[in-house]
Residue frames relative to the residue before (quaternion, step in Angstrom):
aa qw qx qy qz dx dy dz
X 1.0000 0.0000 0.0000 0.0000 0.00 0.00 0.00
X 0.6517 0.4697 -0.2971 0.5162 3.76 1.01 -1.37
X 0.6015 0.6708 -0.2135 0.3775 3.86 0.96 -0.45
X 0.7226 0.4017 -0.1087 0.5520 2.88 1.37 -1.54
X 0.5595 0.5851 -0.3473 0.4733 3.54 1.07 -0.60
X 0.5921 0.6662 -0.2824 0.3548 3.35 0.89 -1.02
X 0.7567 0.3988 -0.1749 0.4876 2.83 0.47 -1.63
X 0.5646 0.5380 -0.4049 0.4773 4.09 0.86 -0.62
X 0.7396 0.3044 -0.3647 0.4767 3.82 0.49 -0.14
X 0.4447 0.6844 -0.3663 0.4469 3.18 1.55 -0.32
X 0.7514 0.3578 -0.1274 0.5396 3.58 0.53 -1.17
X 0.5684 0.4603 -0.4591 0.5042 3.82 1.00 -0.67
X 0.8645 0.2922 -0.2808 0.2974 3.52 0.28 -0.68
X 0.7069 0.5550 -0.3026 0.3173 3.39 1.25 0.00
X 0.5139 -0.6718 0.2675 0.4615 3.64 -0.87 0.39
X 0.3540 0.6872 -0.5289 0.3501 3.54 1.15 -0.10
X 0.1397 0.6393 -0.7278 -0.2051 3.50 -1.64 0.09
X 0.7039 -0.4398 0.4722 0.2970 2.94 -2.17 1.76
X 0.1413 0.6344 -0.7580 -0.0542 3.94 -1.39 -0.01
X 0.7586 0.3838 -0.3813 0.3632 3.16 -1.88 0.06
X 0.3952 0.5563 -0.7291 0.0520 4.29 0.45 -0.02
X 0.4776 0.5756 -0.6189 0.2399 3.87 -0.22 -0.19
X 0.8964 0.3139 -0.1964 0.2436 3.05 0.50 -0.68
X 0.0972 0.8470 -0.4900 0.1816 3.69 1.10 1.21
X 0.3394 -0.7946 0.4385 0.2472 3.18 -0.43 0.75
X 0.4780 -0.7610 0.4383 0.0161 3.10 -1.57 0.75
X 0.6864 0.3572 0.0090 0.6334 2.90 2.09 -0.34
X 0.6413 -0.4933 0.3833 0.4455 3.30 -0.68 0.67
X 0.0312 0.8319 -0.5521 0.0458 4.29 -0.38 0.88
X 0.4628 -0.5668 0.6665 0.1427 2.90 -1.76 -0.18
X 0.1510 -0.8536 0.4838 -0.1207 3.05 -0.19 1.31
X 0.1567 -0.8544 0.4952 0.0130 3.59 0.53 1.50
X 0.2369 -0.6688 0.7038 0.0357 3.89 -0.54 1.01
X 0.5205 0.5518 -0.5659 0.3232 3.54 -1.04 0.44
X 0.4816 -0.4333 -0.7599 -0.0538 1.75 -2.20 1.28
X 0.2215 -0.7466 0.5840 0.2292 3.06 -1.72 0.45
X 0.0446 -0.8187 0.5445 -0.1769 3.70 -0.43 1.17
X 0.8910 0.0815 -0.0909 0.4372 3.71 0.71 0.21
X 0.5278 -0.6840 0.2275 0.4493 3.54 -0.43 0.59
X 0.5958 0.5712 -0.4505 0.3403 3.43 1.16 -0.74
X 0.5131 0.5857 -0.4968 0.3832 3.89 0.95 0.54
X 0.4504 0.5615 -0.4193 0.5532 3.89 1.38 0.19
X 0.6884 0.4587 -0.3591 0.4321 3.73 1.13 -1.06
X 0.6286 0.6623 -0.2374 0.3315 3.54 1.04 -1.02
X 0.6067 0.5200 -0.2714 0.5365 3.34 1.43 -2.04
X 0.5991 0.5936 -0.3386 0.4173 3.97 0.71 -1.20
X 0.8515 0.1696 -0.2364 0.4361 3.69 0.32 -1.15
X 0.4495 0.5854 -0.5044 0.4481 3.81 0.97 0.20
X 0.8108 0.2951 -0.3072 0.4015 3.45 0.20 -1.21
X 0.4289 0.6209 -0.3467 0.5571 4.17 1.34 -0.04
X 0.7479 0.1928 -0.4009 0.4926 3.61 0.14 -0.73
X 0.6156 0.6427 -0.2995 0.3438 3.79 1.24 -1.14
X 0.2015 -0.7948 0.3925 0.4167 3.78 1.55 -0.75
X 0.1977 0.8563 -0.4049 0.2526 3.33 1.06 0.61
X 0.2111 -0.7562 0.5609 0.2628 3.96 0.01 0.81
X 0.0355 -0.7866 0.6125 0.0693 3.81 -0.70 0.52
X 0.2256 -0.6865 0.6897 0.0453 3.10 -1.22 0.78
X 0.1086 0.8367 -0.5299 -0.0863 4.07 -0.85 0.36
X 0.4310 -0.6776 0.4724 0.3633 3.57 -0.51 0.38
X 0.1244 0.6360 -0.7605 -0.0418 3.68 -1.30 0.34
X 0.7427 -0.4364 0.4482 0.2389 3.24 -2.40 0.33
X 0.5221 -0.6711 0.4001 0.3420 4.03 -0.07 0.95
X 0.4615 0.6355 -0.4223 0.4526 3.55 1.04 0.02
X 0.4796 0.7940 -0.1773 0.3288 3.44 1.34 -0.85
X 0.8385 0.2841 0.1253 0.4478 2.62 0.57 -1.84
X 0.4432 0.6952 -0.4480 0.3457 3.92 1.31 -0.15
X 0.8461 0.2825 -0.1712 0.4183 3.66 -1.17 0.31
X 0.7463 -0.3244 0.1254 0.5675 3.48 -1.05 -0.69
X 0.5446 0.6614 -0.3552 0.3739 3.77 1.06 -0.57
X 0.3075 0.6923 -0.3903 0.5233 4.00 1.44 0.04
X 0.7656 0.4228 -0.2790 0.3967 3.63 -0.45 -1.48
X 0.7381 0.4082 -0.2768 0.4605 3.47 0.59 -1.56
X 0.5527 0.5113 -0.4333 0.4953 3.93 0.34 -1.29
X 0.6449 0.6017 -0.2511 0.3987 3.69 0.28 -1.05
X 0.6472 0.6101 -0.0530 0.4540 3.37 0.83 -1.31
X 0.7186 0.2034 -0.1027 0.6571 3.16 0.89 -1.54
X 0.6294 -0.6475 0.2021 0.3792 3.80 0.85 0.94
X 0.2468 0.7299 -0.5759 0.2733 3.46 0.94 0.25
X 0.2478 -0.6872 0.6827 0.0191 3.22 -1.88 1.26
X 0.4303 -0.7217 0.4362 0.3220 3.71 -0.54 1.05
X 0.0743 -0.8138 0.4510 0.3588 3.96 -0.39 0.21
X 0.0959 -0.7208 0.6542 0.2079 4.09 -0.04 0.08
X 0.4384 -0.7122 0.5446 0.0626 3.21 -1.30 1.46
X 0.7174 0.4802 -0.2598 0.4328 3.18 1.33 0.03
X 0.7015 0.0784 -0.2682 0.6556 3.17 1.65 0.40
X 0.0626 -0.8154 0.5723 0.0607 3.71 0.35 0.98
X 0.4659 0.6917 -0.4479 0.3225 3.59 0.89 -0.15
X 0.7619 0.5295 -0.2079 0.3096 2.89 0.58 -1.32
X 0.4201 0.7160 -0.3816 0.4064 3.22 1.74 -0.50
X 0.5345 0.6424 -0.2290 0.4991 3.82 1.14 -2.07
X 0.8434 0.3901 -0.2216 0.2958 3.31 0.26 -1.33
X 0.4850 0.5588 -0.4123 0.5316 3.70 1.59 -0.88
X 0.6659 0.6413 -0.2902 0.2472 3.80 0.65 -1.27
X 0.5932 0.4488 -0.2496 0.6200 3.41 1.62 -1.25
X 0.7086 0.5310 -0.3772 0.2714 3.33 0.06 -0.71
X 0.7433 0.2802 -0.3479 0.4980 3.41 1.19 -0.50
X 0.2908 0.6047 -0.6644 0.3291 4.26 1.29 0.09
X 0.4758 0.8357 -0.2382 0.1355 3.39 0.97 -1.93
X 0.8142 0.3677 0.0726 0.4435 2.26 0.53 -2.53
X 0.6794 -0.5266 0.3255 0.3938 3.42 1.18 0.15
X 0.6081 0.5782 -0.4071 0.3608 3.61 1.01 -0.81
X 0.3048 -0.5759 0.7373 0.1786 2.84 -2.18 0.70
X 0.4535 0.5887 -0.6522 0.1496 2.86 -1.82 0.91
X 0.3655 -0.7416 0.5154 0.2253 3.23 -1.45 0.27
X 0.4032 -0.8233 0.3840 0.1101 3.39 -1.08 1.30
X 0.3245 -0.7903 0.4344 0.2854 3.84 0.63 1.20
X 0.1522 0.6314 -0.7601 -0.0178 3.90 -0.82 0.21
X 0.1280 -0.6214 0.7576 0.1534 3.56 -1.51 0.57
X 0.1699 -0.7664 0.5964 0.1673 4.04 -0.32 1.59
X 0.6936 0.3841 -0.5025 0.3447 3.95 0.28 -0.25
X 0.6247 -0.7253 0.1656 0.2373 3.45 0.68 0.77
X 0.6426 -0.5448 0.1867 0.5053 4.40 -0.27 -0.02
X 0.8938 -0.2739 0.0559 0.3506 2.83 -0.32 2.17
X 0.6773 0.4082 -0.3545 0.4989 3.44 0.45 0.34
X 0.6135 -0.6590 0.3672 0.2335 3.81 -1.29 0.72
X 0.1410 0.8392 -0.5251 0.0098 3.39 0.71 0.96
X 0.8706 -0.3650 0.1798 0.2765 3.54 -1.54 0.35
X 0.7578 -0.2166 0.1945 0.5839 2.32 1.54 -1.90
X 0.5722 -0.6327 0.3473 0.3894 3.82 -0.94 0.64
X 0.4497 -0.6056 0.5905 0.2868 3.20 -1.32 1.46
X 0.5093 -0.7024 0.4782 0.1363 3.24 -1.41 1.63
X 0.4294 0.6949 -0.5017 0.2845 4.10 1.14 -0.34
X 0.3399 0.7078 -0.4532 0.4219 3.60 0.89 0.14
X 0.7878 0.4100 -0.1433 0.4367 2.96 0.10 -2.21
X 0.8076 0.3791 -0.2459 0.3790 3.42 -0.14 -1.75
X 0.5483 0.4828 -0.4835 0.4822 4.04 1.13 0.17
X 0.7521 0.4867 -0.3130 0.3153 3.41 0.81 -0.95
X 0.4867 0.4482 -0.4640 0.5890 3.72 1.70 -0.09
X 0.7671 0.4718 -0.3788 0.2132 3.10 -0.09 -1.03
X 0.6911 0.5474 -0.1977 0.4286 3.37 1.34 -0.57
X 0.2022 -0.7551 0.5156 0.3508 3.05 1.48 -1.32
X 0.5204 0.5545 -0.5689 0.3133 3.52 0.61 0.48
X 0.4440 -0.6372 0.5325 0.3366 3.75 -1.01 0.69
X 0.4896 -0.5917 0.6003 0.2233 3.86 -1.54 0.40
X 0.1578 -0.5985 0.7792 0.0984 3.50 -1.05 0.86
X 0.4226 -0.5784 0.6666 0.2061 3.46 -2.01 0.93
X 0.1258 -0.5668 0.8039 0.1291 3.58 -0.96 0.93
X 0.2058 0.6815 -0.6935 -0.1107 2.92 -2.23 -0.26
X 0.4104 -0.6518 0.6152 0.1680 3.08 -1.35 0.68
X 0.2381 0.7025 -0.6707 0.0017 4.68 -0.69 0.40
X 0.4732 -0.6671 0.5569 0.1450 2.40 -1.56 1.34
X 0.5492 0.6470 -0.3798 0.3681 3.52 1.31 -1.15
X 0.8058 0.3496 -0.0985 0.4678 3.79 0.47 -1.01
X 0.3084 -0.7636 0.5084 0.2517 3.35 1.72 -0.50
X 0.5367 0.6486 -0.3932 0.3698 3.59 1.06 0.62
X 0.0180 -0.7484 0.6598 -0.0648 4.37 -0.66 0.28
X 0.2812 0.7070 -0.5768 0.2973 2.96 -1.39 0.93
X 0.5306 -0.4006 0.5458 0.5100 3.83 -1.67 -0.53
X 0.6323 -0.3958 0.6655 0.0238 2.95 -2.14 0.71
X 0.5459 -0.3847 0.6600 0.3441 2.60 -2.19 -0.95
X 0.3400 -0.7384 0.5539 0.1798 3.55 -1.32 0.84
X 0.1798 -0.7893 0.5835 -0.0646 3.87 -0.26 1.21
X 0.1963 -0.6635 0.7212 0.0334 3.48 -0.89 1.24
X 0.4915 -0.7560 0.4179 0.1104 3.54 -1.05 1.55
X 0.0483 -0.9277 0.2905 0.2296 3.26 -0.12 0.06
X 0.4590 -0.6273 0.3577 0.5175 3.45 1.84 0.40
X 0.6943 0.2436 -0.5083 0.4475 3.60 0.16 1.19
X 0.6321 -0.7104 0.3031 0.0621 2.72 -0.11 2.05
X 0.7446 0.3526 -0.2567 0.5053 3.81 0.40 -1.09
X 0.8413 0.3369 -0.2856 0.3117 3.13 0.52 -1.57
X 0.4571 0.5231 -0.5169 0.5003 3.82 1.63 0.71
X 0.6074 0.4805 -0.4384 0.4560 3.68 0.57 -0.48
X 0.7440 0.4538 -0.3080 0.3817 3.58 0.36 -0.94
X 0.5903 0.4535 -0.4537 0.4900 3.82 1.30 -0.09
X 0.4708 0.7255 -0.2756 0.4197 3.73 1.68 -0.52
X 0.7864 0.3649 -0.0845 0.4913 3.01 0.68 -1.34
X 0.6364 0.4590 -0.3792 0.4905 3.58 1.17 -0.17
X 0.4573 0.5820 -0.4496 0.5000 3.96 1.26 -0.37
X 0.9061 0.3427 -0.1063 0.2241 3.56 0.44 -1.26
X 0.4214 0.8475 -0.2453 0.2097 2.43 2.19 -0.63
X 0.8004 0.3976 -0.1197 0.4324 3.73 1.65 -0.66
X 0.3510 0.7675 -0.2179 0.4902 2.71 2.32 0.09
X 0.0855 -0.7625 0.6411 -0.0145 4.07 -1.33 1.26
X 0.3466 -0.6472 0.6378 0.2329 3.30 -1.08 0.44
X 0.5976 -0.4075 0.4509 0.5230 3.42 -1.46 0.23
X 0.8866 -0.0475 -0.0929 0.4505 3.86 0.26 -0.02
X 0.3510 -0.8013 0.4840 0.0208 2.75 0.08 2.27
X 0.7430 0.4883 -0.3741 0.2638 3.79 0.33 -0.21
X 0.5807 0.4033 -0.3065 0.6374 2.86 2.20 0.67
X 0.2577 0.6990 -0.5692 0.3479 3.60 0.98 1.00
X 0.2718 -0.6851 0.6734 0.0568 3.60 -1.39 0.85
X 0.4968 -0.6419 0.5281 0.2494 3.54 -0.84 1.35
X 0.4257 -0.6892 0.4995 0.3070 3.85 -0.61 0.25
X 0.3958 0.7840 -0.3649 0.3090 3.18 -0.14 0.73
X 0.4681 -0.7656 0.4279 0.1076 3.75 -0.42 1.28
X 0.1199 -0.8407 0.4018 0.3425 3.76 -0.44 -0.07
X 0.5300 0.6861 -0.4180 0.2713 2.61 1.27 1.10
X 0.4660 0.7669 -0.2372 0.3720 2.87 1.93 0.18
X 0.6034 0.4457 -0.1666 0.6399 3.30 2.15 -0.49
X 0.5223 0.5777 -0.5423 0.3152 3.65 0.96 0.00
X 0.5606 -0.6597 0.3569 0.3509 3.45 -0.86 0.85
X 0.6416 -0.6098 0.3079 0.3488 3.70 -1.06 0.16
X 0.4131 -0.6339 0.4751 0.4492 3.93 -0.24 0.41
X 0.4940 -0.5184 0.6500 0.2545 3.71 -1.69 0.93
X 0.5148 -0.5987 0.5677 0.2328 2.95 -1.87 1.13
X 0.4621 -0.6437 0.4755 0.3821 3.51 -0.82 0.53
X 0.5200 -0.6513 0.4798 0.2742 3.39 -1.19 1.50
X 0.3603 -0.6441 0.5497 0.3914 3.74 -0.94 1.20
């Protein structure tokens, strides 16, 4: 309730406008952040899913989460990620489809704010592996709008899911578009495997 109130004065007073409630999920999701470019998109993801009642969960880097800064990140549903056993992430994730819970798991794939080549693919290979479908978040500056998307169920052909990806976002700015990241997978550029020589 104290959460949800928040976020209503949150939105009453801000210039953002919320779009997309139709499209809360109902089902464990995937919750695509992007473009992400600045921090005040942690403030945004916080008061969308609060006014939206949406339980979120988001991944960050175990540095994150050390000392007294742990409890809160925690709190505000953060999941620690250790690069040395990313699995285990995949595995907390089933366990709670499992366990019955809704919610939706934020991942921002073009990574923290900064214009990388390409989007970090842990999205995808959680969202087969899990079967949970991927909701488009986004954040435009052009329209000054933020909110849910559409919800896309993957289908293991890699391009022709990126290319429905890349056409959601394709008109889409971050608060600092000159650090937007084309959508885009490197696996989509890895070269094709050679037939086997008869």
């Amino acid at each position: 309730m104290l959460r949800r109130s928040l976020a209503r004065l949150y939105w009453a007073l801000s210039r953002w406008t919320l779009v997309g409630h139709d499209a809360v999920p109902t089902r464990p999701t995937i919750l695509i952040g992007a473009p992400h470019t600045s921090n005040w998109d942690f403030v945004l993801m916080l008061a969308i899913s609060w006014r939206l009642g949406i339980d979120v969960h988001w991944l960050g880097k175990k540095s994150l989460f050390r000392g007294w800064r742990g409890p809160i990140m925690r709190r505000l549903g953060g999941v620690a990620v250790d690069r040395a056993d990313p699995g285990r992430v995949v595995a907390e994730v089933v366990s709670q489809v499992h366990a019955g819970h809704v919610f939706g798991l934020v991942i921002t794939p073009d990574g923290t704010r900064g214009g990388n080549e390409y989007w970090k693919s842990g999205f995808y290979r959680i969202a087969r592996e899990t079967g949970m479908p991927v909701t488009l978040c986004f954040v435009d500056r052009t329209t000054m709008t933020t909110g849910l998307g559409p919800t896309l169920e993957l289908t293991g052909d890699v391009g022709a899911d990126m290319d429905s990806i890349r056409a959601f976002y394709a008109d889409k700015a971050g608060l600092r578009p000159e650090r937007r990241t084309v959508p885009r997978l490197r696996e989509e550029t890895a070269p094709p495997t050679a037939p086997d020589q008869a």
